[in-house]
C-alpha positions as CSV (number, residue, x, y, z in Angstrom):
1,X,33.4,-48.4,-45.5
2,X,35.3,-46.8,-42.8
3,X,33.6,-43.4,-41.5
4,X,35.2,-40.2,-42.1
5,X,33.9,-38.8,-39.1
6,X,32.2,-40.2,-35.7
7,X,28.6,-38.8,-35.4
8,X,26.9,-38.6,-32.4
9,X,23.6,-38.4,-30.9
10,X,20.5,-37.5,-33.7
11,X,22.8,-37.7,-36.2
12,X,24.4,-41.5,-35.5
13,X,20.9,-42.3,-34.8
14,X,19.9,-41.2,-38.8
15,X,23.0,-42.8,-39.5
16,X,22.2,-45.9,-38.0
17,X,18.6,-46.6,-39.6
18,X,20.2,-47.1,-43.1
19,X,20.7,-51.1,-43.1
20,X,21.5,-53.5,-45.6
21,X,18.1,-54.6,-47.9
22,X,16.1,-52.0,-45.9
23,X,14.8,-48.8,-48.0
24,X,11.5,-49.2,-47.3
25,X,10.2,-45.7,-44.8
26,X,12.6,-43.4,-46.5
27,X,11.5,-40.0,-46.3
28,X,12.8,-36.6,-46.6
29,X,14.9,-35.6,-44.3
30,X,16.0,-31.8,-42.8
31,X,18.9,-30.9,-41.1
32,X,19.5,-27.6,-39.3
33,X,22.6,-26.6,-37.9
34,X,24.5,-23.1,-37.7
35,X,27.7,-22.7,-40.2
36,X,30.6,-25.1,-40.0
37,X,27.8,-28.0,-38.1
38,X,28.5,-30.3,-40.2
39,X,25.3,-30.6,-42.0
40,X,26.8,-31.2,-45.6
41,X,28.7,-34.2,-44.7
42,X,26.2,-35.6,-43.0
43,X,24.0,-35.5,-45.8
44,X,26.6,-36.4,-48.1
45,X,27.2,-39.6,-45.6
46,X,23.6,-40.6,-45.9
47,X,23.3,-40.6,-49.1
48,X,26.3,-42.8,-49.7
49,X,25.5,-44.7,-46.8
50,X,21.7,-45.6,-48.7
51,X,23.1,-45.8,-52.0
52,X,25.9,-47.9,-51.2
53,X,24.2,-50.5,-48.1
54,X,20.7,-50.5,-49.2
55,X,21.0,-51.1,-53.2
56,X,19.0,-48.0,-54.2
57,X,19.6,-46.4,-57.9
58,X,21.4,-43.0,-57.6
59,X,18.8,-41.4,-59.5
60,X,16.2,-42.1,-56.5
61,X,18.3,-39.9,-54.1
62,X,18.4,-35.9,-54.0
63,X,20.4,-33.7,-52.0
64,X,19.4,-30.2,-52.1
């Protein structure tokens, strides 16, 4: 899956953690950011990234 964007610093770090196989540790998650950051695609990202790498249910991830 090519990225849409390149993230950098905490962000690729998040970004990074989601492997293949490896769910176990997930946890809520907050990110804060002024308008225009960013912070929806990132979410959005991380949620695709875990649904799609990790084989978890789409049911078992919420995005508020």
């Amino acid at each position: 899956m090519p990225p849409v964007c390149v993230w950098e610093g905490a962000a690729a770090d998040l970004l990074a953690s989601v492997r293949p196989g490896q769910h176990r540790g997930w946890g809520p998650t907050a990110v804060l950011g002024g308008p225009g950051t960013g912070k929806t695609s990132l979410l959005v990202e991380l949620a695709v990234r875990r649904l799609a790498t990790a084989d978890a249910q789409p049911e078992s991830v919420l995005v508020l």
